[in-house]
N, C-alpha and C positions, 0 to 999 in steps of 0.2 A: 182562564183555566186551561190548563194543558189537554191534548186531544191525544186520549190511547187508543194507541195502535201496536196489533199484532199480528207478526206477520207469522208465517207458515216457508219453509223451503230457506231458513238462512244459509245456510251453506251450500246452497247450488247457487247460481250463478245469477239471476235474477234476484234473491234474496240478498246476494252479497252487496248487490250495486243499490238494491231496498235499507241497506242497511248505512252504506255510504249515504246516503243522500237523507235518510228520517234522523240519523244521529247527528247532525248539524244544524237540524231546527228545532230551535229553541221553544215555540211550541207543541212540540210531540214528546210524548211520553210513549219510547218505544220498548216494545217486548219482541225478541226476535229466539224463535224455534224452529226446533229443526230434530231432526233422527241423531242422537251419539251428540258427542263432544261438539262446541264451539271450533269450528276450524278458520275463524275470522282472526288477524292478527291484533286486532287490540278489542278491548272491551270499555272503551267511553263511551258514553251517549247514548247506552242501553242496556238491556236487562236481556241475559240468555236462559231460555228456560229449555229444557231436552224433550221433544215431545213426534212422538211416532204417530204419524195420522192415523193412520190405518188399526190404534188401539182405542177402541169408542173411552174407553174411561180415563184412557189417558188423558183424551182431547177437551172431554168433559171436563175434569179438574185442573187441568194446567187453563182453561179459558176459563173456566170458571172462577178458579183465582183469581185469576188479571183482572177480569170485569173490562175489558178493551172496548172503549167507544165503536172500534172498525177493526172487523180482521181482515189481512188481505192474504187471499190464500192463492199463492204461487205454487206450491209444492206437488209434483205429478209426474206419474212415470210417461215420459217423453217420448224414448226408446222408439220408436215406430216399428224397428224390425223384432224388438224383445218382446214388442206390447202383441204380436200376432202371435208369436212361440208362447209367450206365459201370460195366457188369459187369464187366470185368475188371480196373478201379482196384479196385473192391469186394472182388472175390476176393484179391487181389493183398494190399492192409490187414489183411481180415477174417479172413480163410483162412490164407495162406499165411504172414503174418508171425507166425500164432500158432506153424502147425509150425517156423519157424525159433527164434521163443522158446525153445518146448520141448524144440529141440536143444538150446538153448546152457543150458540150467537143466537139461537131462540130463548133461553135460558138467562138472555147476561141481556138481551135486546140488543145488540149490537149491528152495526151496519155491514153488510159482506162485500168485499170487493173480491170477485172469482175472477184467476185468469183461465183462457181458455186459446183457443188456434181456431188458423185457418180450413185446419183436418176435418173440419167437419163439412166441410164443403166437396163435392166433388170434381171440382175443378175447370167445370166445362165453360165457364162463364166468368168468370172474372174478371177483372177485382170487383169486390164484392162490397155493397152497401151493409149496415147492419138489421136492415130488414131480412135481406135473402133468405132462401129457405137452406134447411141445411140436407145435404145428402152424403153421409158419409162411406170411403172407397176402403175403410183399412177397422181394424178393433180398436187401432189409438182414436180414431177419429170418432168412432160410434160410442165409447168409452166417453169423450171428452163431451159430445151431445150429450150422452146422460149427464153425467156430473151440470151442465148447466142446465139441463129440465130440474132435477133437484134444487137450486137455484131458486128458478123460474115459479116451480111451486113450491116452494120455499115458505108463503107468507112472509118473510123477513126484509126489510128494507136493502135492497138489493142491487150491485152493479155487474157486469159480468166486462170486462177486457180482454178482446179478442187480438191476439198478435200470430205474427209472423215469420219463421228463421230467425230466431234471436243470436246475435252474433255479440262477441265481446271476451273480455280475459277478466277472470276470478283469480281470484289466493288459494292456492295449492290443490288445483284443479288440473289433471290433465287433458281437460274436452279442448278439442282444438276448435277452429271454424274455417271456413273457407278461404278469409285475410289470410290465417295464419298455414295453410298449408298448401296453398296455391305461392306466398312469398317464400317458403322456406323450399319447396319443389324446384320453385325456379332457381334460386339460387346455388342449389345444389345442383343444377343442369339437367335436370327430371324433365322427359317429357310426362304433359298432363292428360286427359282427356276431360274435359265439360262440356255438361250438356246444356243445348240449344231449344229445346224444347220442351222446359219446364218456366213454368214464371211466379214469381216470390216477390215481396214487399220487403225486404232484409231489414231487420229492425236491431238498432244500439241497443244491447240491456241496459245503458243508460238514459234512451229514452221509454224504454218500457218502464225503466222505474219511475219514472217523473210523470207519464200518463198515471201509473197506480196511485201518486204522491196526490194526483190532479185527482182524481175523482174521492179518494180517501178524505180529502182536506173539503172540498164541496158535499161529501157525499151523497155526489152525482147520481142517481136511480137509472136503469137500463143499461141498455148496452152498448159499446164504445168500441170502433177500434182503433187499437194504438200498435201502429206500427210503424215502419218505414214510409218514405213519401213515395218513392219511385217502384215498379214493378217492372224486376229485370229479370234476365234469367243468369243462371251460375256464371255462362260461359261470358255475359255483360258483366260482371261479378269481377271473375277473373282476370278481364283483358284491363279494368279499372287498378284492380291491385296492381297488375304488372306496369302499368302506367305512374301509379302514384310511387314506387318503390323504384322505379326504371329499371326493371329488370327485362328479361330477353318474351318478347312475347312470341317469336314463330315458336314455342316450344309449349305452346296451348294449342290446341287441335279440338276441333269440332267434335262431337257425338251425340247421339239422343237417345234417351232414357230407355232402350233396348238394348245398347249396349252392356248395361250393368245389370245385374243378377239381385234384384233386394226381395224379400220375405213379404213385404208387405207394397199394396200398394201406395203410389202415391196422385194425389192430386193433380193434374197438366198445368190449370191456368186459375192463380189466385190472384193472390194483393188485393189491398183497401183500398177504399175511398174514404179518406178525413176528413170532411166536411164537418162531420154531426162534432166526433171530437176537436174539431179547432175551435167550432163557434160555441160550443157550448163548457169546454174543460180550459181554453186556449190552449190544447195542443201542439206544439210545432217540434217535430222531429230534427235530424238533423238529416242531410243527402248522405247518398253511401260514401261520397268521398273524405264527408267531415268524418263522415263514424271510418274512415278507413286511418285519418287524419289521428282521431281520437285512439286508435287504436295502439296505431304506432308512439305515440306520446308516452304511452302506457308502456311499451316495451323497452323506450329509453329507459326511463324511470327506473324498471327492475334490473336494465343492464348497471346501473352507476352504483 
């Protein structure tokens, strides 16, 4: 029998590569939602349904119809510097669409896969186990703690995927990421600045989907993170892009997270440890250079 699954956020970026990867197997019966119109370019291998988290009875009846084995709910205002300016959009995404999730997957029984971030850490310690304790430095982050206490106390058979800097390219998105605007600077003879003093796990939205693929298909219980193998910082980021693309690297220059002016704080020093999800999901990511590899693959493709 076919295993449904329904995801949340198809048309962000994570959902798109959720969507690539569950409509090719042959055992999943997938349902993919999202806020407005389908903005995926084809429609085989699943079923679009329009569903606005943030309206309880929307969520209710669009799940309740499906009756989905698993939902994976990707969908969340991200924003870091919006999520400090419009607390109550934030709350509204982060929060409160989770407790309507987990009405309507208490209602159908359904398995939850939540994803969630490194944001809720404060940074001082990383990379981080999935035991750690969480201390959040921003609203996105304190925001993204609650949504996984709702979770947590839930009652509902529950996984929760923690990631990190998801980088990658969607269908008719214009969210850039770091690959893409550190190659396209330098080529253009931009000088840069990145900074030195922050540390990340960069993680492929292709292999974030494939950790969600992984515990949705075991329906794995607790919590997992799936991210990136390595923990580098931007300016390690950078100097890799310009390496893999041979572009001019004296046109990157050092700076640390004083120098830039943002709304919200950020965390200094995260990234995972994959242990729990290797041995227990068979996790294995890919290095930043394959996702940088992967990336570029991708930009042929849309050039030809």
């Amino acid at each position: 029998m076919k295993k449904r699954i329904l995801i949340t956020g198809a048309n962000g970026l994570l959902g798109q590569k959720l969507v690539d990867l569950l409509a090719q197997k042959s055992e999943v019966e997938l349902i993919a939602t999202a806020r407005g119109d389908n903005r995926l370019p084809y429609s085989d291998g699943y079923t679009y349904r329009s569903m606005d988290i943030t309206d309880r009875q929307q969520v209710l009846d669009v799940i309740g119809e499906a009756r989905p084995d698993v939902v994976i709910h990707g969908a969340a205002m991200t924003d870091v510097d919006k999520c400090e300016t419009q607390k109550d959009a934030c709350w509204d995404q982060n929060v409160h669409a989770v407790e309507y999730i987990v009405e309507a997957c208490r209602s159908t029984d359904a398995f939850l896969a939540h994803v969630s971030t490194d944001f809720i850490f404060d940074g001082s310690a990383g990379p981080y186990d999935e035991t750690a304790e969480a201390n959040p430095i921003s609203f996105y982050g304190w925001s993204k703690q609650a949504g996984e206490s709702v979770v947590k106390h839930s009652g509902l058979r529950w996984a929760i995927a923690r990631t990190v800097l998801v980088y990658g390219i969607a269908h008719d998105m214009s969210r850039s990421n770091i690959i893409l605007w550190v190659k396209k600077s330098l080529e253009d003879g931009k000088n840069i600045k990145v900074v030195t003093d922050q540390w990340r796990s960069p993680t492929l939205a292709e292999d974030l989907a494939m950790g969600c693929y992984l515990i949705a298909d075991k329906e794995a219980e607790g919590i997992f993170n799936i991210s990136g193998k390595e923990v580098l910082t931007p300016y390690d980021m950078a100097i890799k892009t310009a390496d893999y693309f041979g572009l001019d690297k004296s046109l990157i220059a050092q700076a640390d997270a004083s120098t830039f002016t943002q709304v919200a704080r950020r965390p200094p020093r995260t990234g995972f440890t994959l242990d729990k999800s290797r041995m227990v999901l068979g996790y294995d990511p890919h290095s930043f250079e394959e996702g940088i590899a992967v990336l570029a693959s991708q930009l042929k493709r849309e050039v030809v």
